[in-house]
N, C-alpha and C positions, 0 to 999 in steps of 0.2 A: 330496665331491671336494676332497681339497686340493693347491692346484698350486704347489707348491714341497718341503712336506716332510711329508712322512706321520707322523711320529712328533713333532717338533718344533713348536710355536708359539708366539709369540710371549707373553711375562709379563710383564716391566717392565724399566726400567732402572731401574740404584743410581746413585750420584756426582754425578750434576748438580745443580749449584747455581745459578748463572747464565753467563751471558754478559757477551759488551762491549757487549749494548744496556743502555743507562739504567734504572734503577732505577724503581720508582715509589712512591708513598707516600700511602695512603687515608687519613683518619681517619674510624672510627666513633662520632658525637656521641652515641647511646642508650649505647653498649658503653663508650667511651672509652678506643676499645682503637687503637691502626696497625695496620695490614698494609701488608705489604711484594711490590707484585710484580716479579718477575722474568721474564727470558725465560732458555729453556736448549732452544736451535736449535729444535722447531717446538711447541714446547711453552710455557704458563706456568706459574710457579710460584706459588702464595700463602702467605708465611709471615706469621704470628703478629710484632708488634714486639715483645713483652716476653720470648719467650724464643725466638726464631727456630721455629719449629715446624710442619711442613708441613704448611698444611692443605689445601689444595687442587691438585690438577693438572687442567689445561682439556684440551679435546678436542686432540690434535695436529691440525697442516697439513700439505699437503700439498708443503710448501716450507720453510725455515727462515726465521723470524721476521725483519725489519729492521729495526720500528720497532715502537715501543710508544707508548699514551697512555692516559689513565685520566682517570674522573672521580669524583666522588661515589656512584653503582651501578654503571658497568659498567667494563671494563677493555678498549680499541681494540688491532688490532695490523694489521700487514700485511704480506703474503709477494706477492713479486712486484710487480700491478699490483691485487689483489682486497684489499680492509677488511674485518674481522670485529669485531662489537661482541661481547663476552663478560659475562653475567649470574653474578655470583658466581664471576667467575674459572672458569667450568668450560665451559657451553654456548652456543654462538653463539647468538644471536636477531638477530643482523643482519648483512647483506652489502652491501660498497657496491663498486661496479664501473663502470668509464668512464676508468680511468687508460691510458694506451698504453704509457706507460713505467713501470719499477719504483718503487715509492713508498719515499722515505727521510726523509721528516719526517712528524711526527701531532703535534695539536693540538686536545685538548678545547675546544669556548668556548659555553658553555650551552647553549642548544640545535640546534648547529651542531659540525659536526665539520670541523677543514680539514685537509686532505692535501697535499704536496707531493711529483710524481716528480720524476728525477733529470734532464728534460728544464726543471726550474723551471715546470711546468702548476701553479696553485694551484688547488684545487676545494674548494668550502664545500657540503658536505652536511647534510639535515636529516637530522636522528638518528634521527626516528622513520621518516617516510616514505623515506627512503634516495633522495629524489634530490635533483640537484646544486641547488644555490638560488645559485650563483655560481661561474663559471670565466675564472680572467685566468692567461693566458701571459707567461713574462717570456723575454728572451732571454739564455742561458747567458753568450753573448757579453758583454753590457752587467750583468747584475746576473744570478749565480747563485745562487739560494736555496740559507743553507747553517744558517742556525735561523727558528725564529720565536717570539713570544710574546706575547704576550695583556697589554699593560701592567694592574695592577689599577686600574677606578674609570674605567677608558677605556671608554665604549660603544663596540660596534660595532668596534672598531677591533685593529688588530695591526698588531706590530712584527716585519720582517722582517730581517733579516740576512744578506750576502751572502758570496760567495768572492773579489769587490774589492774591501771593507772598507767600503763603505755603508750607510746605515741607512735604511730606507722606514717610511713608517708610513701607514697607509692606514684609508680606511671603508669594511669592508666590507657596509653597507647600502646606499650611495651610488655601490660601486663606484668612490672616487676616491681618490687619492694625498693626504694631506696635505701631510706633510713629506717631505725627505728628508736625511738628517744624513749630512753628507760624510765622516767614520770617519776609522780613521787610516791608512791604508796599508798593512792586512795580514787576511788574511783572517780575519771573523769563527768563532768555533767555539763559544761558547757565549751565551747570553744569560740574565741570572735579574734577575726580579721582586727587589728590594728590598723590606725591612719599611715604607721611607717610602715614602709617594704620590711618584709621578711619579720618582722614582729604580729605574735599574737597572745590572746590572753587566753587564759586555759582556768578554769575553775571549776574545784575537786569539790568532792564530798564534804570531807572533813571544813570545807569552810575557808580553804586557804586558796588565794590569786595568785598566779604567778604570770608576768608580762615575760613572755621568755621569742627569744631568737630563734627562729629554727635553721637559718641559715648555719650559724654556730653555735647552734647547739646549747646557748648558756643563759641564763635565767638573769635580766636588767633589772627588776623589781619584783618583791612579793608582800602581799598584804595578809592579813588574816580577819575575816568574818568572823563574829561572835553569834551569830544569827542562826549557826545550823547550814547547811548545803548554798551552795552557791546554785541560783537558778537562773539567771539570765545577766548576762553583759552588755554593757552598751560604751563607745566610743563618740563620743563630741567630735564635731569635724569642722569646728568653724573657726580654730586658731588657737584654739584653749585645751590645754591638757588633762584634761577630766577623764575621768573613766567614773562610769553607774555601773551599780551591782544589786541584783535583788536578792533576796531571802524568802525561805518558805514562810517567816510570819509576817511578812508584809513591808517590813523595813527597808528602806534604799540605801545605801552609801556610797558616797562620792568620795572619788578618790584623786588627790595631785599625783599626778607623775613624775611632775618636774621636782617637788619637794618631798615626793616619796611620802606622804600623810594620808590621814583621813580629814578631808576637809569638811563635810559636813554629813550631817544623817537626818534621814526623810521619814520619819516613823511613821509607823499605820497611815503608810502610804496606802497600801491593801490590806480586807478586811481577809486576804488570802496569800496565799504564794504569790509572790511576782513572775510569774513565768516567762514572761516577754515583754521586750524592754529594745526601743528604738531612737537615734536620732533623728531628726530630719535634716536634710543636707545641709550643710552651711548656717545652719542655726539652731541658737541655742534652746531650742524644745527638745525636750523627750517626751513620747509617749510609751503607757505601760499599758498592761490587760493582767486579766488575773482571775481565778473561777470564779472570785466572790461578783463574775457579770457586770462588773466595770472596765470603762476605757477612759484612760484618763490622761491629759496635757501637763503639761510641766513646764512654765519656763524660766530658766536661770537669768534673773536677775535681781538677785538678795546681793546684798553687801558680806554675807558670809561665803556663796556660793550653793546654797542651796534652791534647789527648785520651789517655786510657785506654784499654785494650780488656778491653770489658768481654763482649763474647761472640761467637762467630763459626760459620759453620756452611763450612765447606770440603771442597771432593772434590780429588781430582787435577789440578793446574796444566801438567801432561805426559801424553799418553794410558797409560795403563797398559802396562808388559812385561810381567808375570807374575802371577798369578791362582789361588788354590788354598781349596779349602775346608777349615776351619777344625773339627775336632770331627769327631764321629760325629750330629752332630743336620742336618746341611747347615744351619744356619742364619746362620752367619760366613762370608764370605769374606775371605780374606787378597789384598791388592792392592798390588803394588810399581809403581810409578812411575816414567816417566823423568826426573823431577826428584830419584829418589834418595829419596823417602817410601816409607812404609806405612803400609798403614792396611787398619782393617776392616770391611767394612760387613754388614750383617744384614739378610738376605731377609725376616728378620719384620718387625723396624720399625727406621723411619730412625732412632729414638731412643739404638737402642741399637751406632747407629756409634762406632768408634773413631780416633784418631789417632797413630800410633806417633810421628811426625814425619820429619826427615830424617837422611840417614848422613852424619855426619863422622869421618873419619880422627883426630881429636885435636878435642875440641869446649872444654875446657877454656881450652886458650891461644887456639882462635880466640876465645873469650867476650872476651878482655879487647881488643879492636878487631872491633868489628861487621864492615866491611869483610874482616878476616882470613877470614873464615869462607868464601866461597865457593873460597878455596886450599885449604881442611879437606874438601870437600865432598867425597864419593864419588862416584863414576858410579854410571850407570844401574842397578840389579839385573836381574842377566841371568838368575840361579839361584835358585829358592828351594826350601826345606823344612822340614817341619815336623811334628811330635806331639806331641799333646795330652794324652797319657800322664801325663807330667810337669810338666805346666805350673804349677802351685802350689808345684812346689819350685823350677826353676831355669828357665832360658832354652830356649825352646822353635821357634823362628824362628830360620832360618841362608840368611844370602842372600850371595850373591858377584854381584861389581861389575863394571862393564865397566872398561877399563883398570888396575884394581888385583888383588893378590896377596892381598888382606887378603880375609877374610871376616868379616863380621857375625853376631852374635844379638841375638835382640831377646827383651824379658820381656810375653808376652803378658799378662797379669794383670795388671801395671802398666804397661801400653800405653807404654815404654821403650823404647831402643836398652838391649842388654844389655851384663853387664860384660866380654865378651872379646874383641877382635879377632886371629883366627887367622890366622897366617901363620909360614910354617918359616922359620929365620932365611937359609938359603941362599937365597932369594927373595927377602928383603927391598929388597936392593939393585940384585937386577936389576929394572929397568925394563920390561921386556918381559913381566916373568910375568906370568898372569891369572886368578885362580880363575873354572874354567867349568863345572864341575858339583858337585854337592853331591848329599848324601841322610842322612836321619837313621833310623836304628835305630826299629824298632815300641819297644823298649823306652825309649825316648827318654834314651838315657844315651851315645849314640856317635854320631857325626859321622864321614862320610868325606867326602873333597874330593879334587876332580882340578883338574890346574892345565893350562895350554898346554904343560907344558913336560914335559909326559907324568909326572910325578909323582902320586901317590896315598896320602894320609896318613891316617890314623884318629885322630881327637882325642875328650878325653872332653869332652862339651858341661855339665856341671855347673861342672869346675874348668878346662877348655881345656888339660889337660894332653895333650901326645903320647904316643899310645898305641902308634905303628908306623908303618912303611910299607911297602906294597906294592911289591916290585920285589928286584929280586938286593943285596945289600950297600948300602942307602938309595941305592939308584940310581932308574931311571924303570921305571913299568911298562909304558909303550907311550914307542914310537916317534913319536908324534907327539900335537898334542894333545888331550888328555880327554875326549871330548865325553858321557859319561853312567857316573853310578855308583849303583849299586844294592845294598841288601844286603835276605836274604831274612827270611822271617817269624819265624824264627827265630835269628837269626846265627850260621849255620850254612857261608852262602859268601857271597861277596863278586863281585858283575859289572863290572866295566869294559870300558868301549868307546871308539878311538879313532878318528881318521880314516886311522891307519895298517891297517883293515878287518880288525882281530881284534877277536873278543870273549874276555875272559877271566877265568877263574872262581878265586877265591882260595878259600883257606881264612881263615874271618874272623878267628879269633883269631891262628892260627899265622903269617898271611901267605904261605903256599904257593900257589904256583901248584897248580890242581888239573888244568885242563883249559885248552884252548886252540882257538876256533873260527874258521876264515875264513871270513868270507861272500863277502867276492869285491868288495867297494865299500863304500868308505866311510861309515859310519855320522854324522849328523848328530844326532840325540839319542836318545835310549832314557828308557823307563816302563815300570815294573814293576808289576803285581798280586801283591803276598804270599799273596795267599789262594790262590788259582788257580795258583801258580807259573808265570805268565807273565810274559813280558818284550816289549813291543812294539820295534823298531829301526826308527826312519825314516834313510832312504839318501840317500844322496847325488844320483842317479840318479832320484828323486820315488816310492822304493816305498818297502814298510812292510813289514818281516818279523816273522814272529811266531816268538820262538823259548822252546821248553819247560826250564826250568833244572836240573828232574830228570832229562830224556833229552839233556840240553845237544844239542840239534838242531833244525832248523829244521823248523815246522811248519804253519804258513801264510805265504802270498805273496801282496799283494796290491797292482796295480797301476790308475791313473787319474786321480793327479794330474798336473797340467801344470807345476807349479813348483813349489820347495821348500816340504816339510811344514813349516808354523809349531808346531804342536802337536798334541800325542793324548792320549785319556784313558781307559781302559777304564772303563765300568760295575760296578757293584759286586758282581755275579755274573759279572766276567768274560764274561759273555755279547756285550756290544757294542764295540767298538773305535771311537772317534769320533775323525775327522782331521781337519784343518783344512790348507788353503794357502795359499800365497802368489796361487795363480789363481782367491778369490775362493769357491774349494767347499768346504762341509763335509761330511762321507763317514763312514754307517755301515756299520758292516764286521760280521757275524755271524761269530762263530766258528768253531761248533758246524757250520756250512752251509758257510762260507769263501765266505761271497757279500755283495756289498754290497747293503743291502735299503734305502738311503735317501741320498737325493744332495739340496742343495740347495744357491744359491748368495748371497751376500749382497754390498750396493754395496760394501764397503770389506772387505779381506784380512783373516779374522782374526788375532791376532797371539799368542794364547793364549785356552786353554780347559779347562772340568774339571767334571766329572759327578760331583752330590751322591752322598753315601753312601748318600741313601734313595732315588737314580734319579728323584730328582722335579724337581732343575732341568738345565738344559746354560747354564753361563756362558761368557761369548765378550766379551774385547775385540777393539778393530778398531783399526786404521792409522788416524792423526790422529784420534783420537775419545778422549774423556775419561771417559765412562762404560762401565759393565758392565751388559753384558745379558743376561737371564735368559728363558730358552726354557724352558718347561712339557712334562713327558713324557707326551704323550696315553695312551702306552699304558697308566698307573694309573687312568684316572677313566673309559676310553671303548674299544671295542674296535677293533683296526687290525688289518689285515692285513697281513701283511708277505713280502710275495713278492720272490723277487731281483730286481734290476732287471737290463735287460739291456744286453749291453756296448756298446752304442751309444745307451745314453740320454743324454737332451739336459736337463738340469737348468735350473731358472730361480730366476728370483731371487726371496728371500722376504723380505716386508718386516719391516725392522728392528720390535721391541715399542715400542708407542705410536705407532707409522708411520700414516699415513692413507691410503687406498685411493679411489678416485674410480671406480667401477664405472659410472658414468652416458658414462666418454669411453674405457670398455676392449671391444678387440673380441673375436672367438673366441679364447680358449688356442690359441697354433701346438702345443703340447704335446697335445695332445687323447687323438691315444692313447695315450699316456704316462699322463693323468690317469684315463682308463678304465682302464688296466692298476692304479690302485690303488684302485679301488674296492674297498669290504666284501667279503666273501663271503658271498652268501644262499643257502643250501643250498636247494634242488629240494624240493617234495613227496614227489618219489618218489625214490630216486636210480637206483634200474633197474628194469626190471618182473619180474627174476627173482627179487627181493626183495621177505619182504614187510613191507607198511612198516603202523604203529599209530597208530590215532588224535592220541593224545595225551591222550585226555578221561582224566577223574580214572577210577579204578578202580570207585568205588560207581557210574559211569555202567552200567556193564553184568556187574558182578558178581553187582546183588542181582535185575537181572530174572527169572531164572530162579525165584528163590525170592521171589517179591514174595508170593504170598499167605500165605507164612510169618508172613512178615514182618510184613502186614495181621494177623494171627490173633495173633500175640504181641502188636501193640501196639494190640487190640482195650482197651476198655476194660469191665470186670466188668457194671459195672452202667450202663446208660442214661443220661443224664443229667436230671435232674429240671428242667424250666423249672419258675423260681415262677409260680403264675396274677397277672400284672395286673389291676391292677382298672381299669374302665372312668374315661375323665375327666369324664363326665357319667354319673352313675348313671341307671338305666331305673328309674323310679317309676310304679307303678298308678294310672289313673284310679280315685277314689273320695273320701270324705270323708278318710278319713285314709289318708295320706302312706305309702306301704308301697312292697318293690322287685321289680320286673319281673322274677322268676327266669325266665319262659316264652322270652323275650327270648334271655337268655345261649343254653338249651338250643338251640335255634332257630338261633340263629348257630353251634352249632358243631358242629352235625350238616351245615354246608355242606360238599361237600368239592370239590377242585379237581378241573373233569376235563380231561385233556389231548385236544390238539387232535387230531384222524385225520388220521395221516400224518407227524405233530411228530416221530416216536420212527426213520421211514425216510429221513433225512436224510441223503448222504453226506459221509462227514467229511473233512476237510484232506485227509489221507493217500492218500482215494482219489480226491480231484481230481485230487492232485498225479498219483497213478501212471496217470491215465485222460490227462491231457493230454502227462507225456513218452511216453505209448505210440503218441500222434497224433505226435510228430516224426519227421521224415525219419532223422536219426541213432539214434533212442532212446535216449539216455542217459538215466543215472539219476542224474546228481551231484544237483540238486535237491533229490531225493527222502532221498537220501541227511543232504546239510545239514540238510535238514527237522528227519530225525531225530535226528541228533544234537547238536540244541539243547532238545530236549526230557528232562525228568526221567523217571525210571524208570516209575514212576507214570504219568506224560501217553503213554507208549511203547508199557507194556501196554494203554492207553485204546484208543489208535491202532490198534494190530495185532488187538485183540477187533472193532473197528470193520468188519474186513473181511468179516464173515460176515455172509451174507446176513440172518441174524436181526438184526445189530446195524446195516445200514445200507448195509450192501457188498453184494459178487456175486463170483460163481463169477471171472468179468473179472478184478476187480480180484484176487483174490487168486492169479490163474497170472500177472495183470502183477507182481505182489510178489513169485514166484518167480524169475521170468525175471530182475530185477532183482537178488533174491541172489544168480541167476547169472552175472551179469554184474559184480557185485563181488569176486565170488573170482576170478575172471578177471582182473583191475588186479590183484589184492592187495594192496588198500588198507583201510585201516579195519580190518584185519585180524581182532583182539580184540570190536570191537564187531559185525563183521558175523555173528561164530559166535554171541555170545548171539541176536541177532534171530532166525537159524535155529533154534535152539534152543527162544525163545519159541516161535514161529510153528506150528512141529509140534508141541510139547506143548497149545497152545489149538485148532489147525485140524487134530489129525491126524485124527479120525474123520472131518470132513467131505471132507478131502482122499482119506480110501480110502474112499468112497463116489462118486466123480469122477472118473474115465476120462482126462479129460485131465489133470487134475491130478496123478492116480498119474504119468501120463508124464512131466511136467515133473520129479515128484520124483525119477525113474531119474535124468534129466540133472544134479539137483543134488545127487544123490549120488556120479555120476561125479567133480562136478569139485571135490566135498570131499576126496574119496579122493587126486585128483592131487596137491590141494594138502599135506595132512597125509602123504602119501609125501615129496614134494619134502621139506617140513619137517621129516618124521622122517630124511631121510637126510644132511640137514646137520647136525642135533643127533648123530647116531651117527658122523660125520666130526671133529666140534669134542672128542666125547667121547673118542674114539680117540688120537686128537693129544694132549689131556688126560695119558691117562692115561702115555703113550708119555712126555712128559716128565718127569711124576714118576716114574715108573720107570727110565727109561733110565740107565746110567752115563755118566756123561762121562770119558772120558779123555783 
């Protein structure tokens, strides 16, 4: 039973890289290797430090991540008010619980774990045993925990950090306050350990560092941020007196200790907050993470002192618009962004992702003023397309922008913006135009584009020459603007649709209008299958028409969304129509039926989607969400039944891939008989009784009974086979002087011979227990008897059925009850095949005894009756099947 979606479940997500929780940073002293963990919402990550490389993903939660902490083996996190200790980054082996409020601070310190929620409770759990060994309340009011940290070489003790800029240091064996260091006026936000004893850095609000003492209490150096909050510190440990510092807009600064300056600044290091920021031990790397879903290297070796970037692993910093698979292999996905990227990522491995970067308008002159460049920047990509046809020789990728006229290519193979940006020069200056749909030729040599302003051009995509345009005297071909352009498998016609509710069919090369369709409302986008000559149309109105490009008419209609369709995709036999809305459902649509066979619903709207060319994944981004999710098509590896559903089904929500399910606090499915209506189909034993229906057993079950003693006599063997004589292990030697052997002895022993017991040989066998005990039931049935038999070898069958004679151990009884049972299996018409040989044996071995038996002749009248019925019934449906037969190869058709 699956209760959400019959055909779909969940695979994995692409893109994520982290979040804006903190970083963490292992070293393994055997390996002498970092790892890097990350959160990405309820998930972690574990990369590899020397070449970012993903090696581990943990169990998801059932909540998204807040805080993280790590130590030498396991890696802590907490969602909600609940702690989870994680072994190898991957499986929980511990839970700690007792918080009332959401927890936002974690704190390894050897064999204690402390926690802090957002009510300022601090609780010190032991790690192994999981319960609390210390709980002290502080009030929000007077001091609200907002870091803390473990000074090194301090037993027992920790330094706490508030949101009124005080500083507490406490025992927490003793349970008492030390100190507490009056701060400066502005709420604490970071705290970090220093390389020297009893020094550390403390970074406030207001943007000001101060490297201060706490043994003495007194401040050795302070700097001031121009950047806004101080969000993360980091310490150099390899001889060099640096200290990093991030800011909420992305900026790094390095700071001298020794000469008290600012040595150098990192800008639009992140297209984010810098939130976490790490050394690696003894050398000069840093890495950073930051919401904008990058993880990025750093190493100082500049002659100013500032960091390099020396390697980075990033996904999408905007959640994704548009989504399309790459190739005929499904294993690329192409991913535009609302930051204006591309990029590609591969369902086989994270390794072999890509980065196109981002679209600028003119990137040359923005180069020469950093700052210029977000004036250069293009919008969003609204439209994308592509073929892979050609991609070794020229630009293969063609996307149009939200607010611009311009269209982009891009060079897949050199993972590039490409060299042409398209746009008709009458556009250029209006402000208002906007390229909003695009499509590229199977032959990947032509480009068509529709604009808002109802124009429609054909450009060639190798050299971006104009090839044409659609429309009377380079006038508009619709009335209004563009919303979807298609050309077919051939380039043969040309489709355009606007929101003026025509669709219309060109001639591709000539530009003719060919044909002219109304549907009656507004068309919101269109997708075409070249192969199939279909054209899907989502409406304005939340329906989807399906219209045939050969019969130019419409040919399905299907309604049941609640809000606008965000995207559709046909399957790659045309067989499935898969829609997506804005109200949260995704909807398969069957063609061939014109029935939807599968509804299911997801937390957040999808916003695009597209079904691989080998049908094996369904990718879906969503509303505020940065990765791609990939749904596996049960119906390749497993068998599903797919009945329409019916027009008043209630769909439920299916959980996102790598989502976590908590089955221990879920009660009945309200869905219930929704989820009974999609259960398997397990066909009936029988399916009527006017049919008759066949064992199954293999053929040699009851083909060779008949001829078993053939059978026996050909694979008799010629000659006997000869035992060699053994010789005894202690020879029989004669009493006497000399030594001689007891031949009397041998003779002696082997003239004993075995004799059998009286009565041994009148024993009755299986067969006629079995048929003497169903003859004692109230019902008499014979199924028993029946299974008996038909687990038995040909061989063990004939044993059985010779069994029944009175000479072999049976009675007159048993063998009218063995009729009566034959007769009453032609009767069901079941076992069909195998119940004519048994009849067949039974009177070639029993017939003389049988017409010697008065009762038993009578039984046989009755079982020849009702062979007769049966083999009539069966001869008159094969003489029915054969008639029909011949009727159609004969008959004319005209």
């Amino acid at each position: 039973m699956h209760a959400g979606s019959n055909i779909f479940t969940g695979y994995q997500s692409l893109g994520f890289v982290c979040n804006h929780i903190p970083l963490h940073v292992q070293y393994h002293v055997k390996r002498k290797e970092h790892y890097v963990i990350t959160c990405v919402g309820k998930a972690l990550h574990t990369y590899n430090g020397s070449k970012l490389e993903l090696l581990s993903v943990s169990d998801t939660h059932p909540e998204d991540i807040t805080c993280l902490a790590t130590d030498a083996g396991q890696a802590y996190t907490a969602y909600g008010n609940i702690i989870k200790a994680y072994a190898r980054g991957q499986q929980a082996v511990h839970i700690y619980k007792g918080h009332e409020k959401n927890i936002h601070l974690l704190l390894s310190f050897g064999e204690h774990l402390i926690s802090v929620d957002e009510a300022s409770n601090l609780k010190i759990w032991d790690k192994e045993t999981e319960e609390t060994y210390l709980d002290v309340e502080f009030d929000n009011s007077a001091f609200q925990i907002s870091c803390v940290l473990h000074p090194t070489t301090y037993l027992n003790k920790i330094l706490l950090g508030s949101r009124q800029g005080s500083l507490q240091l406490w025992n927490i064996k003793r349970n008492a306050l030390i100190h507490t260091f009056e701060g400066w006026g502005s709420p604490i936000r970071v705290l970090e350990q220093a390389p020297a004893v009893d020094v550390i850095a403390v970074g406030l609000e207001n943007g000001k560092i101060f490297v201060h003492n706490i043994k003495y209490d007194e401040t050795l150096v302070s700097f001031q941020l121009d950047w806004g909050p101080v969000t993360s510190i980091a310490f150099r440990t390899d001889g060099e007196p640096m200290m990093a510092t991030g800011s909420t807009v992305g900026h790094i600064a390095i700071w001298n200790l020794e000469e008290r300056k600012l040595q150098a600044q990192m800008r639009d290091a992140h297209a984010g907050s810098v939130t976490g920021m790490a050394f690696f031990r003894g050398e000069p790397i840093l890495i950073t993470n930051s919401p904008d879903n990058q993880l990025k290297v750093w190493v100082f070796d500049q002659s100013d002192g500032s960091g390099r970037l020396l390697r980075r692993r990033c996904g999408h910093s905007a959640p994704p618009s548009r989504i399309l698979f790459y190739g005929n292999d499904g294993r690329n996905i192409i991913s535009a962004g609302q930051d204006s990227s591309l990029k590609s990522f591969s369902t086989f491995h994270e390794s072999l992702n890509r980065d196109f970067g981002q679209a600028y308008a003119n990137k040359k002159s923005g180069k020469r003023l950093k700052n210029k460049l977000e004036r250069h920047k293009l919008g969003t990509i609204t439209a994308l397309a592509c073929e892979s046809s050609k991609k070794s020789d020229w630009d293969s990728i063609v996307a149009c922008h939200q607010g611009s006229s311009l269209v982009t290519t891009w060079d897949y193979t050199r993972c590039t913006m490409g060299k042409y940006k398209i746009c008709p020069p009458e556009l250029e200056d209006d402000l208002a135009a906007q390229a909003t749909a695009v499509d590229v030729t199977s032959c990947g040599n032509f480009v068509v584009i529709g604009w808002n302003t109802g124009h429609v051009k054909l450009y060639n995509i190798q050299s971006g020459i104009y090839r044409g345009n659609y429309g009377k005297d380079k006038g508009t071909a619709h009335s209004g603007p563009v919303r979807g352009v298609a050309v077919d498998g051939l380039n043969q016609v040309a489709m355009t649709t606007s929101s003026d509710q025509k669709v219309k069919f060109w001639h591709f090369r000539e530009k003719k209008l060919l044909q002219e369709v109304d549907v009656q409302c507004p068309v919101s986008q269109m997708k075409l299958h070249r192969e199939s000559s279909m054209v899907a149309l989502a409406m304005d109105n939340f329906s989807i028409y399906i219209m045939d490009i050969e019969l130019r008419r419409i040919v399905r209609k299907y309604q049941g969304h609640q809000n606008v369709v965000s995207d559709m995709a046909f399957s790659s036999d045309a067989r499935w129509l898969v829609s997506a809305s804005m109200d949260c459902s995704v909807r398969t649509w069957d063609l061939p039926t014109s029935k939807m066979v599968d509804c299911f619903l997801v937390d957040a709207a999808v916003t695009s989607l597209c079904i691989s060319p080998t049908n094996a994944y369904l990718a879906t981004t969503h509303v505020d969400d940065l990765g791609i999710y990939l749904w596996s098509n049960r119906t390749l590896y497993s068998h599903v039944s797919l009945r329409p559903l019916p027009s008043d089904y209630e769909p439920t929500v299916i959980l996102m891939p790598g989502a976590c399910l908590d089955t221990k606090d879920e009660g009945p499915s309200p869905n219930l008989e929704n989820d009974l209506a999609t259960l398997e189909f397990q066909s009936p034993e029988q399916i009527s009784a006017e049919l008759i229906t066949l064992s199954l057993l293999p053929n040699s079950r009851w083909q060779s009974l008949t001829n078993l003693d053939l059978i026996k006599t050909r694979n008799k063997p010629k000659e006997p086979l000869k035992v060699p004589k053994s010789a005894p292990f202690f020879l029989p030697v004669a009493s006497g002087l000399e030594p001689s052997l007891d031949v009397q002895k041998e003779t002696k022993s082997s003239k004993v011979r075995k004799v059998a017991v009286a009565g041994s040989l009148n024993l009755a066998s299986e067969l006629c227990q079995l048929l003497l005990e169903s003859a004692q039931k109230e019902d008499r049935t014979y199924e028993a008897v029946l299974e008996y038999m038909t687990k038995l070898n040909p061989s063990a069958t004939d044993t059985e059925i010779r069994s029944l004679d009175p000479i072999g151990g049976g009675s007159h009884i048993a063998m009218a009850i063995f009729m009566k049972a034959l007769i009453d299996w032609l009767q069901s018409n079941q076992s069909f095949e195998i119940v004519q040989a048994y009849i067949s044996l039974f009177l070639k071995i029993h017939g003389d005894e049988i017409s010697r038996t008065s009762e038993l002749v009578e039984l046989l009248d009755r079982l020849l009756g009702e062979q007769e019925k049966s083999w009539q019934r069966l001869q008159g449906q094969f003489n029915q099947t054969m008639c029909l037969i011949n009727y159609m190869k004969s008959a004319v058709l005209s």
